[in-house]
C-alpha positions in Angstrom: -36.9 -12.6 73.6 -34.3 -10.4 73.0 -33.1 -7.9 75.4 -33.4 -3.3 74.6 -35.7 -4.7 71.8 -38.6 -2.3 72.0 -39.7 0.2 70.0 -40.0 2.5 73.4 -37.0 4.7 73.6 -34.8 4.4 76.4 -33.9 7.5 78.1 -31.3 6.4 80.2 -28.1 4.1 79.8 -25.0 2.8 82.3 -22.3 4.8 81.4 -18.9 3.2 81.2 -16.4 2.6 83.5 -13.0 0.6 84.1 -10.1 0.2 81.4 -10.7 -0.8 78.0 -8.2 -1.4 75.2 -10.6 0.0 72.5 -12.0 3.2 71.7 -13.9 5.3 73.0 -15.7 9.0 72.2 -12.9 10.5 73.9 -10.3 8.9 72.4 -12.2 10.0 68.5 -11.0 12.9 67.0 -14.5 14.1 66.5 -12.7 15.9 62.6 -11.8 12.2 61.6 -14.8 10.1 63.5 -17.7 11.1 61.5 -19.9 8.5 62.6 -22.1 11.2 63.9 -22.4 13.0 60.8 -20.7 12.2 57.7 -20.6 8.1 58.4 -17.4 6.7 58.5 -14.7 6.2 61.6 -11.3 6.7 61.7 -10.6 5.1 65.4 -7.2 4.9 67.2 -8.3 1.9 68.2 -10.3 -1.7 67.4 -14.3 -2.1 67.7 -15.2 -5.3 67.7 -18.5 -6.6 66.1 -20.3 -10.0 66.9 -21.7 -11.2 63.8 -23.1 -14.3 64.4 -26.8 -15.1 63.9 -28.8 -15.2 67.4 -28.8 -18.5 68.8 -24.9 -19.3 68.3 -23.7 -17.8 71.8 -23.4 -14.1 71.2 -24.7 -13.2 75.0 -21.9 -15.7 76.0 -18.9 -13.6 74.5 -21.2 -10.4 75.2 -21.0 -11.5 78.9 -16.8 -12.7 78.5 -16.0 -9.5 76.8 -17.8 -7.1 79.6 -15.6 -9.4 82.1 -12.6 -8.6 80.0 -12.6 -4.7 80.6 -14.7 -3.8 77.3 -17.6 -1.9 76.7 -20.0 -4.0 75.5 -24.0 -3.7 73.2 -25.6 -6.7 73.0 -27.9 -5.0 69.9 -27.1 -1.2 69.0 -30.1 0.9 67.8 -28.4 4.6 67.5 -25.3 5.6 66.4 -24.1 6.5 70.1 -24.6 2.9 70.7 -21.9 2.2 68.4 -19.8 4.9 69.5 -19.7 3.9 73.2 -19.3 0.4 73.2 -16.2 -1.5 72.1 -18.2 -4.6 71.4 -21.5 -4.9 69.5 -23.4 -8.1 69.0 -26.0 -9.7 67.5 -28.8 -7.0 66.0 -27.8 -5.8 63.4 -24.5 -6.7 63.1 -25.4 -10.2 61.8 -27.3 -8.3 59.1 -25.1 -5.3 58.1 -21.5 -6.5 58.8 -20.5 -5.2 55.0 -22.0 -1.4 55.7 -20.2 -1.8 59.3 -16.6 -2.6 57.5 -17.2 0.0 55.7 -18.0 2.3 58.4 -15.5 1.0 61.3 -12.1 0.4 58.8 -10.4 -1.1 61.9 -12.7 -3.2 62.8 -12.4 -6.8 63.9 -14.8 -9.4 62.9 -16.1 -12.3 65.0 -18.4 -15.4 63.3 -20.2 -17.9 65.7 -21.1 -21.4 64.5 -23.2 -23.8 66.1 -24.3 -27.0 65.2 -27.6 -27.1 62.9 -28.9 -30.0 65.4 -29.2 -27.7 67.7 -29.2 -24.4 66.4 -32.4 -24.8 64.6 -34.6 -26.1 67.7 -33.2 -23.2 69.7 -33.9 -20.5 67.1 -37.4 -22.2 66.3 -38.0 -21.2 69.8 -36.8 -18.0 69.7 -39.1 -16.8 66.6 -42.0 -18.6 68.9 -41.3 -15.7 71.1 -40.2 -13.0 68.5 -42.8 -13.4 65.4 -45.5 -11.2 66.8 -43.8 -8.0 67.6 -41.2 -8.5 64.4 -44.6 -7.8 62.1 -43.6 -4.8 60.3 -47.0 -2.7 61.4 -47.9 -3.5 64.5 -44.8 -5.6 66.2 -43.3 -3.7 69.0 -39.8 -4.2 68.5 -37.5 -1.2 67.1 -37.5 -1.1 63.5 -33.8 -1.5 63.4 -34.6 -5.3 64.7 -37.7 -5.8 62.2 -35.3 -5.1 59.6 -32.4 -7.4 60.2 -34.3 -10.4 60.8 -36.5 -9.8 57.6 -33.0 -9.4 55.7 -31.7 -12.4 57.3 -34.2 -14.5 57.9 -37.3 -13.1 55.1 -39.7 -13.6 58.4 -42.3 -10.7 56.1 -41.9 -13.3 52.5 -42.3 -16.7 54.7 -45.6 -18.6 56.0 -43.4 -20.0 58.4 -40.1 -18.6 59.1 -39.2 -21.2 61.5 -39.7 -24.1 59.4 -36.7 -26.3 59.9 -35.4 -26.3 55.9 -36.3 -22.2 56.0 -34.1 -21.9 58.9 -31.3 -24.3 57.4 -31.1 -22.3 54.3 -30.7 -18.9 55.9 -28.2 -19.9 58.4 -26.1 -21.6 55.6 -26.5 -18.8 53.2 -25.7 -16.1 55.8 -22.5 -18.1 56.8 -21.6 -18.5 53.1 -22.0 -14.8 52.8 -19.9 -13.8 55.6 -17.3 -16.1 54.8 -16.8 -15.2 51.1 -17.1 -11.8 52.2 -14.2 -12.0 54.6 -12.0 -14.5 52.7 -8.4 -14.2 53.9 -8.8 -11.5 55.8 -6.7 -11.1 59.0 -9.3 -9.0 60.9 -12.2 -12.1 60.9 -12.4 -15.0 63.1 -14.9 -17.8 62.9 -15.6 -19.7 66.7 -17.8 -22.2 67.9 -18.1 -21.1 71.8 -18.9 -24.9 72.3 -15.6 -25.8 71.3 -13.0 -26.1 74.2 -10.2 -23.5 74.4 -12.4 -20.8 72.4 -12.3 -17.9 74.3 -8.8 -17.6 74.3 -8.3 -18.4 71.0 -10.9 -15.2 70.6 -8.9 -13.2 73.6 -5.6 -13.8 71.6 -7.3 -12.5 68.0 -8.2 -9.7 69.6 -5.0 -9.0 71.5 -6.6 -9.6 74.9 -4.7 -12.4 76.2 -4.0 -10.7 79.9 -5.3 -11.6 82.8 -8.7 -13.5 83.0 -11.7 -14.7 85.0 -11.7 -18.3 85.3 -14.1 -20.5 83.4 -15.8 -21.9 86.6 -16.5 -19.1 88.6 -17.8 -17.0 85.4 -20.0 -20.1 84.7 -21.2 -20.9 88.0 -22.0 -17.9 89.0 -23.4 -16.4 85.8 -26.0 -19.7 86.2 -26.8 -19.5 89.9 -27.3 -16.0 89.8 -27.2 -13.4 87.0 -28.1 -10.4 89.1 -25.4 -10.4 91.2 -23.0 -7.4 90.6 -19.9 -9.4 88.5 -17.3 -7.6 90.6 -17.7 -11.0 92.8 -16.3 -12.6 89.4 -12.8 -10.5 89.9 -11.5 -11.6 93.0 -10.2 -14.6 91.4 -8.3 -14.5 87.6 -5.8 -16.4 86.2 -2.9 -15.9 83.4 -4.7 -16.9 79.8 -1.5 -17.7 78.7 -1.2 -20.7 81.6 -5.2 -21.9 81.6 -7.1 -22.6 78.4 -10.4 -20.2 78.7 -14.1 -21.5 77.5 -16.8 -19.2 77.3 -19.8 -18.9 79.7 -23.4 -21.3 79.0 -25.8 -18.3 78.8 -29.5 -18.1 77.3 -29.3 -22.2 77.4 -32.4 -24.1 77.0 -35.5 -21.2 76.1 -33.5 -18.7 78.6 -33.4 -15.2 76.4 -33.1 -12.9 78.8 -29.5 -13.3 80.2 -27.6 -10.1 78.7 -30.8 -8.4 80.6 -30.2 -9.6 84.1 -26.4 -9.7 84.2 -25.5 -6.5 86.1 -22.0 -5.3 85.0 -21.4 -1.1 84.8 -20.0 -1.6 81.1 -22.8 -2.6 79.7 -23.6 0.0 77.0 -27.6 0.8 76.3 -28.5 -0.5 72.6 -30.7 2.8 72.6 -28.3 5.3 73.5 -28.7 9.2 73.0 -26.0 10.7 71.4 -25.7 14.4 69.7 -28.4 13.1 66.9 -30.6 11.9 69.3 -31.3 8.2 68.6 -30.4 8.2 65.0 -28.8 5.2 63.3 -26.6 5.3 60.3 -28.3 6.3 57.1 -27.1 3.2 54.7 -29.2 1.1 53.1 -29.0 -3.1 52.8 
């Protein structure tokens, strides 16, 4: 299952480290960045958010991102969560990518596809492992995640959420959504992470298009073994602009705990305290 999912607070969270292209708190003016209070931030910089559904690869570029520098939440429950990393994926920004445009005006938008053929057996098995602690009263999971899968995927209107034609209608009207919404817009990218050459088509959208890890040490070594500290990945790169760049095969098969045991110090805590505690942002869906 997911990974920070819990209700449970966490009390504790990797803080950053290393060079990064996007902002941070620092680099806020805390007058203009009111994500903290009055909900909406001005940034010198890009945040990026990953709004693919689960299933489609977003620990891969979770993982790819971390090794390019960024600060990276796979999930973000509080608004400090947000504010810290440079990259957030999957919950909830597969469920509130309009309120976070609205929020983040700088933002930069990534899609993932996957093929239905194998996206629907994968996220069948995913809501195997979810359905109990999603149930709004007594699931475990943080409210934040209750909400975006019952918006997303009606999990609390459904007597059986995974049922293949469910799940086919959902993903196709959540991509139908997300691509009217961002129609011609220069700031959105759609990938398949299956597809050769697509992380550096994603490093070049986001203006990332430096030096690199290669595909088959990030790969191998993100299979054999996750818990090894990824500085091991860095002491071989390459030039993006000479090697095409795929992503990483993470959570494969009914693995769903990757983002968990790859060790990296940018990882950013989906339930990190900020100067409101663990608050989220007040909109509505």
């Amino acid at each position: 299952m997911p990974d920070n999912a819990n209700n449970s607070p966490i009390t504790t969270h990797v803080q950053p480290t290393g060079n990064s292209q996007f902002a941070t708190p620092d680099e806020m003016n805390p007058a203009k960045s009111n994500a903290l209070g009055g909900e909406q931030v001005t940034a010198e910089k890009l945040k990026v958010f990953i709004i693919g559904l689960p299933r489609t690869g977003t620990t891969s570029v979770s993982v790819a991102l971390l090794e390019q520098g960024l600060k990276v939440a796979h999930m973000a429950f509080t608004k400090q969560a947000f504010m810290l990393a440079d990259a957030i994926s999957d919950v909830p920004c597969f469920s509130d990518y309009r309120q976070l445009d609205g929020l983040f005006p700088q933002a930069k938008f990534v899609y993932l596809e996957r093929d239905l053929a194998k996206w629907v057996p994968s996220m069948q098995m995913l809501l195997g492992k979810m359905l109990p602690h999603l149930e709004a009263k007594s699931g475990r999971f943080h409210p934040i995640m209750k909400r975006s899968f019952q918006h997303t995927f009606a999990i609390d209107k459904e007597a059986n959420p995974a049922d293949e034609a469910h799940l086919i209608d959902c993903y196709q009207r959540h991509q139908n959504e997300v691509f009217a919404y961002f129609h011609n817009r220069e700031d959105f990218i759609s990938l398949d992470i299956s597809h050769a050459g697509s992380l550096s088509r994603l490093l070049q959208f986001l203006g990332l298009a430096t030096n690199g890890p290669t595909l088959g040490q990030m790969t191998d070594r993100a299979h054999s073994n996750t818990q090894t500290n990824s500085t091991l990945i860095h002491q071989d790169r390459v030039n993006t602009s000479e090697h095409v760049l795929d992503f990483p095969k993470l959570n494969a098969g009914t693995h769903v705990a990757a983002w968990h045991e790859y060790k990296h110090p940018n990882k950013v805590n989906s339930n990190s305290a900020g100067p409101q505690s663990r608050k989220f942002f007040d909109y509505t869906l």
